[in-house]
Legacy VTK file of the C-alpha trace (Angstrom):
# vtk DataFile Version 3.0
C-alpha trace
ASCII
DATASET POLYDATA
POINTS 320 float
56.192 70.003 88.908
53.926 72.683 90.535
53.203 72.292 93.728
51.238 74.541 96.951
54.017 76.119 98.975
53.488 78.401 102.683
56.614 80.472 102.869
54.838 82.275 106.219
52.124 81.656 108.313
48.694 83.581 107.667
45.318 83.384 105.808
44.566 81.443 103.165
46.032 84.105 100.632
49.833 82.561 101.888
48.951 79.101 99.658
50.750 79.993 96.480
51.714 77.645 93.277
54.926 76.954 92.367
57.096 75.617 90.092
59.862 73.395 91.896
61.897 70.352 90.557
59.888 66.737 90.905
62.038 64.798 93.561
63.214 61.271 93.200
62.812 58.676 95.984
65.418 58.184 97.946
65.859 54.417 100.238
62.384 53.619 101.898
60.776 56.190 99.814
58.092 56.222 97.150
57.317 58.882 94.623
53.682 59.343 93.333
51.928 61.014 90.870
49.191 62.578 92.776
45.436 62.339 91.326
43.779 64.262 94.028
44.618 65.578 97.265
42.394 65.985 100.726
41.389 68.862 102.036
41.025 68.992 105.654
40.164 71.543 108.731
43.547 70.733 110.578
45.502 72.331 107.055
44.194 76.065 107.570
45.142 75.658 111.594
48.583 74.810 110.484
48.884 77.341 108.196
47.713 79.747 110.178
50.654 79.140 112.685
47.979 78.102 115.384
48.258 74.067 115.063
50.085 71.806 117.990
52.247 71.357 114.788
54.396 73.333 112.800
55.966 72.972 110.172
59.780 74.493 109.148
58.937 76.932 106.817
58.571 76.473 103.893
56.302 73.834 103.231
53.266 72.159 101.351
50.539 71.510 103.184
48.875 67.903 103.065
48.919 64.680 104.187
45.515 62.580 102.435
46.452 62.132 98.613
45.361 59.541 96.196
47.474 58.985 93.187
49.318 56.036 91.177
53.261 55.050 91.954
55.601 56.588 89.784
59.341 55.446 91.089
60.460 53.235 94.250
63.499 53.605 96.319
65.641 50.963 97.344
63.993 48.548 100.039
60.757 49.061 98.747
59.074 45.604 98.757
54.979 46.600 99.545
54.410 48.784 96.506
55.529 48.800 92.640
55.533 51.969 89.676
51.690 51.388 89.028
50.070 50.420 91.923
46.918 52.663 92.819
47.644 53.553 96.394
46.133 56.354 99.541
48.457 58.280 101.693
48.483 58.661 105.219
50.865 61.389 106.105
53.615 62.191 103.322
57.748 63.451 103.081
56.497 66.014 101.307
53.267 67.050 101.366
50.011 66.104 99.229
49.294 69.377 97.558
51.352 68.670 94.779
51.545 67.272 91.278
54.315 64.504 92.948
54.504 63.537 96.383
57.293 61.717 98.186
55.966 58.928 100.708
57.503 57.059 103.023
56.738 52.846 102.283
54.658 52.881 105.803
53.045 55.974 105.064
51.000 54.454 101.618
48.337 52.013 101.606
46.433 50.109 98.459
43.598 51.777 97.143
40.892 49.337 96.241
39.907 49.643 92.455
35.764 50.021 93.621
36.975 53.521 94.881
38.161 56.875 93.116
41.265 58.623 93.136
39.451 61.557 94.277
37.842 59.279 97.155
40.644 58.395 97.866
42.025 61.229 98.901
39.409 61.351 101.100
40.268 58.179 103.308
42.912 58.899 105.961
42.042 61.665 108.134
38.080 61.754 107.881
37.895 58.030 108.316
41.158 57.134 110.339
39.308 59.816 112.938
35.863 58.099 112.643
38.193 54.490 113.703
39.802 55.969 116.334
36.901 57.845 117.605
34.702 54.690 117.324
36.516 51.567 118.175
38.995 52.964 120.268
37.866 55.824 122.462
34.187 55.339 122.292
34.646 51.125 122.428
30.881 51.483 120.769
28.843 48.283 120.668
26.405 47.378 118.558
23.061 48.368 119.669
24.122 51.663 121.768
22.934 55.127 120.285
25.566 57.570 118.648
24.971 61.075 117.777
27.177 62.348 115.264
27.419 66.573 115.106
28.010 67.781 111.604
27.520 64.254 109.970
27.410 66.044 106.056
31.232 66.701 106.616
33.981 64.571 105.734
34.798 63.194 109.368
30.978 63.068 109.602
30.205 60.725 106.687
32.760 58.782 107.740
31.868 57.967 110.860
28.135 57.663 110.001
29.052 54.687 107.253
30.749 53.397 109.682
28.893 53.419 112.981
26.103 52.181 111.004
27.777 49.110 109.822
28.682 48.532 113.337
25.180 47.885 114.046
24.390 51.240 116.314
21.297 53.619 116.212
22.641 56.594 114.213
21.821 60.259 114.741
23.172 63.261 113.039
23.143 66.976 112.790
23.785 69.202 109.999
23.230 72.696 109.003
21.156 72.457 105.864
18.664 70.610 104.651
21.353 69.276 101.999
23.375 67.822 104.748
20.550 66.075 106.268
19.447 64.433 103.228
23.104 63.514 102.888
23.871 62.179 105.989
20.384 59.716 105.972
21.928 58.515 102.528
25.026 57.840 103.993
23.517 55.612 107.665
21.643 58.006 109.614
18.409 56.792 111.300
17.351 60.069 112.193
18.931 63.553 111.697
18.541 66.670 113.149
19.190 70.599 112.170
21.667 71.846 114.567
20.065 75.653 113.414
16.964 75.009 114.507
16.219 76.051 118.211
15.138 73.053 120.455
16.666 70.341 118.496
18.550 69.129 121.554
14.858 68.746 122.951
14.074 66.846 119.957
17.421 64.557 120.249
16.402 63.496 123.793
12.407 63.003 122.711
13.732 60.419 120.196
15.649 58.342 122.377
12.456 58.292 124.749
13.993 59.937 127.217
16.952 57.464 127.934
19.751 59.959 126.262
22.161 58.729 123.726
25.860 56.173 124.597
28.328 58.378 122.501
28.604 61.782 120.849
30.876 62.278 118.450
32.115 66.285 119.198
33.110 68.304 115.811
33.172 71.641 117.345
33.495 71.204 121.459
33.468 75.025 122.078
29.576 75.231 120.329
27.959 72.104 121.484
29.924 70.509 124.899
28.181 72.308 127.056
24.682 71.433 126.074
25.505 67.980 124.788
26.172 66.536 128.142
22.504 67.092 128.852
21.874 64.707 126.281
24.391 61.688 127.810
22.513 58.574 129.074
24.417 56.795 131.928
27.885 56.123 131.381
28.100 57.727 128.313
30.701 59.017 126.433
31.445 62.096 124.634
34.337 62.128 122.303
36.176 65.591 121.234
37.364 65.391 117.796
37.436 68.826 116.850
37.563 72.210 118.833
37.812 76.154 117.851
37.866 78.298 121.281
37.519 77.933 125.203
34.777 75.583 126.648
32.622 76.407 129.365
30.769 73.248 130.883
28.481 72.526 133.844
30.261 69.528 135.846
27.182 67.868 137.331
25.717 67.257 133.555
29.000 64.709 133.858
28.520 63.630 137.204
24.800 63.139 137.304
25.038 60.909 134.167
28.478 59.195 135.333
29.688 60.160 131.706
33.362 60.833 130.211
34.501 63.173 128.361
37.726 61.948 126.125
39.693 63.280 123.699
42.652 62.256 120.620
44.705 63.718 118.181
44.934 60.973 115.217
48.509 61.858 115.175
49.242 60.363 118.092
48.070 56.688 117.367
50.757 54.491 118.171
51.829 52.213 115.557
49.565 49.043 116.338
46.379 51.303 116.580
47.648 52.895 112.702
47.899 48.991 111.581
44.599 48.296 113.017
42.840 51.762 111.562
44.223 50.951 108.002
43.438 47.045 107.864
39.700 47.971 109.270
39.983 50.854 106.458
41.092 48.727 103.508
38.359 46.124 104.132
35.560 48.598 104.665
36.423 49.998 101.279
37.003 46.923 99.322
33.308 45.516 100.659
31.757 48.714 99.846
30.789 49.197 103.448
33.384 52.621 103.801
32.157 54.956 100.489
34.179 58.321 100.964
31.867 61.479 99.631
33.473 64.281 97.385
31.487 67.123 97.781
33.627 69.400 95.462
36.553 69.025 93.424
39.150 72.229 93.250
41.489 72.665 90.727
45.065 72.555 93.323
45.663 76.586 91.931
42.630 77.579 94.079
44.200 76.035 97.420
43.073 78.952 98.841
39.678 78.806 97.996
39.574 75.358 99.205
41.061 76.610 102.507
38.059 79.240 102.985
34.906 76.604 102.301
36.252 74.083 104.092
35.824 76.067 107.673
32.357 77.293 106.158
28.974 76.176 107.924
26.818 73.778 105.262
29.607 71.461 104.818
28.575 68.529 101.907
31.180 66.133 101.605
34.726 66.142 100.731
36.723 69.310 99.284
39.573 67.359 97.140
41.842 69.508 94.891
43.003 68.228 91.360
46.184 69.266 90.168
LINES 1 321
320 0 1 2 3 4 5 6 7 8 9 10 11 12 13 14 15 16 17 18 19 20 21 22 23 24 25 26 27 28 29 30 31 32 33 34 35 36 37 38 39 40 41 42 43 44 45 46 47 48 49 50 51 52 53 54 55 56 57 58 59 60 61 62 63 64 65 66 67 68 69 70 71 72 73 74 75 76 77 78 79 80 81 82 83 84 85 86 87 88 89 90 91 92 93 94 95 96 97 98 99 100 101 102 103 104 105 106 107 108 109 110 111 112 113 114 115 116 117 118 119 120 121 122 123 124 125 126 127 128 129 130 131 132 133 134 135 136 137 138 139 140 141 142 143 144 145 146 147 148 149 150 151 152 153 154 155 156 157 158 159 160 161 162 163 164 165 166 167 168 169 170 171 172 173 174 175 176 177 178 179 180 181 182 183 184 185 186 187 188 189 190 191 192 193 194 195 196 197 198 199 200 201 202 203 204 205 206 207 208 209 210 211 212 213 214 215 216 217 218 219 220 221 222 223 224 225 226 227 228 229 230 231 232 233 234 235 236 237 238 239 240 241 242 243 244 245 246 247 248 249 250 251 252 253 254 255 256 257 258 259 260 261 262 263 264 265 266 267 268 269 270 271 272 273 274 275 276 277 278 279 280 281 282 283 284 285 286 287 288 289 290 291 292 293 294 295 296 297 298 299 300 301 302 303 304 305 306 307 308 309 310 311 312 313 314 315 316 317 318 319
């Protein structure tokens, strides 16, 4: 099978095809045959070296794949060799032709949604969950602003925070991303380019400040988004690229919080929860992941460069 493999950390240029032998599935394990595989910011940190995680070398990168199941191991009692199915975390890795999963670590794919959506479901929309439900606790009827809402996190959580009933906001950085994200739940959106648009943020909430923000990139936007906090309100970091330099007070004044999460640290209830809030979100057509570009999997690299570029629409998925 061919298959992306990092023999050293680096750039992008270190992704490199292979040809290596398609394993079989040993006890607890399931082999697929991989459709399409996610794309997501957290990949290029890890191969870069610079990620709270890393990998033995060497390694494919990968954990979101959608694909069909090929072979079980022994003990395997939740899927069966054709059974449409998501990962969420893999042996193996998902940039790959074949993919070895653990049984816990797959998940039904409802037939409503593609294989290259789903490849699009764990990280961008397990994130959104987490961020939503469990570190926000947003209720319905609170105001969230979402910062770069055309990406794949973004989308995510604006499907989603708008079926929870809240008053959605979101930024992007073109005027392609704004007309996505108000096809995809925003209320109102915002272009985080344009100077002022914090002003404008605060204007539309008449003043009061908005319950949550949703933080993509902490070291650009922290400092003036707890200006924009109403009281008790709650900023949560999902993603971060440098040092942070905040005024305290904005916090204090506005008795706000400031949390944080890595998705790979949900225990094993809040997984369960994620995926069974996931699954039904899908199957209802409430949770529609958005493929902005498909890849062929021998231009990893490529993939690897757009998907840190500003202007993000949708999903990156590769094909192999």
């Amino acid at each position: 099978m061919k298959t992306i493999l990092v023999r050293e950390f680096g750039g992008p240029e270190v992704l490199k095809l292979e040809e290596v032998p398609t394993p079989k599935p040993q006890a607890n394990q399931v082999l697929l045959k991989i459709h399409a595989a996610g794309v997501n910011p957290y990949d290029t940190y890890m191969r870069n070296g610079t990620y709270a995680i890393k990998p033995p070398l060497p390694y494919t990168p990968g954990s979101d794949a959608a694909g069909v199941v090929e072979a079980v191991g022994k003990g395997i009692a939740k899927v069966k060799p054709g059974d449409r199915v998501y990962t969420a975390k893999t042996v193996t890795g998902a940039y790959s032709e074949y993919v070895l999963a653990l049984e816990e670590q797959v998940h039904p794919l409802p037939k409503n949604i593609t294989f290259e959506q789903g490849a699009g479901v764990w990280v961008p929309y397990g994130t959104a969950y987490f961020a939503l439900h469990h570190h926000a606790k947003a209720r319905a009827g609170e105001t969230v602003l979402i910062h770069g809402a055309s990406g794949g996190v973004g989308t995510a959580a604006l499907q989603m925070a708008h079926a929870m009933g809240l008053t959605v906001f979101g930024t992007a950085g073109t005027d392609q991303g704004l007309d996505l994200a108000k096809r995809e739940g925003a209320h109102q959106v915002f272009h985080h380019k344009k100077a002022g648009y914090q002003e404008e943020i605060l204007k539309a909430t008449g003043g009061q400040g908005v319950n949550v923000i949703l933080e993509m990139l902490a070291n650009v936007n922290l400092g003036a988004d707890l200006k924009l906090l109403a009281p008790y309100g709650r900023v949560i970091v999902i993603g971060n690229r440098g040092d942070v330099t905040i005024n305290a007070r904005d916090l204090m004044a506005r008795r706000g919080a400031i949390l944080a999460f890595t998705l790979w640290a949900a225990t094993e209830a809040e997984t369960s929860e994620i995926h069974a809030g996931i699954i039904a979100g899908l199957g209802n057509g409430t949770l529609r992941p958005v493929v902005g570009k498909q890849i062929p999997l021998a231009e990893a690299a490529r993939a690897h460069k757009e998907i840190l570029e500003p202007g993000a629409s949708g999903k990156i998925v590769l094909v192999p």
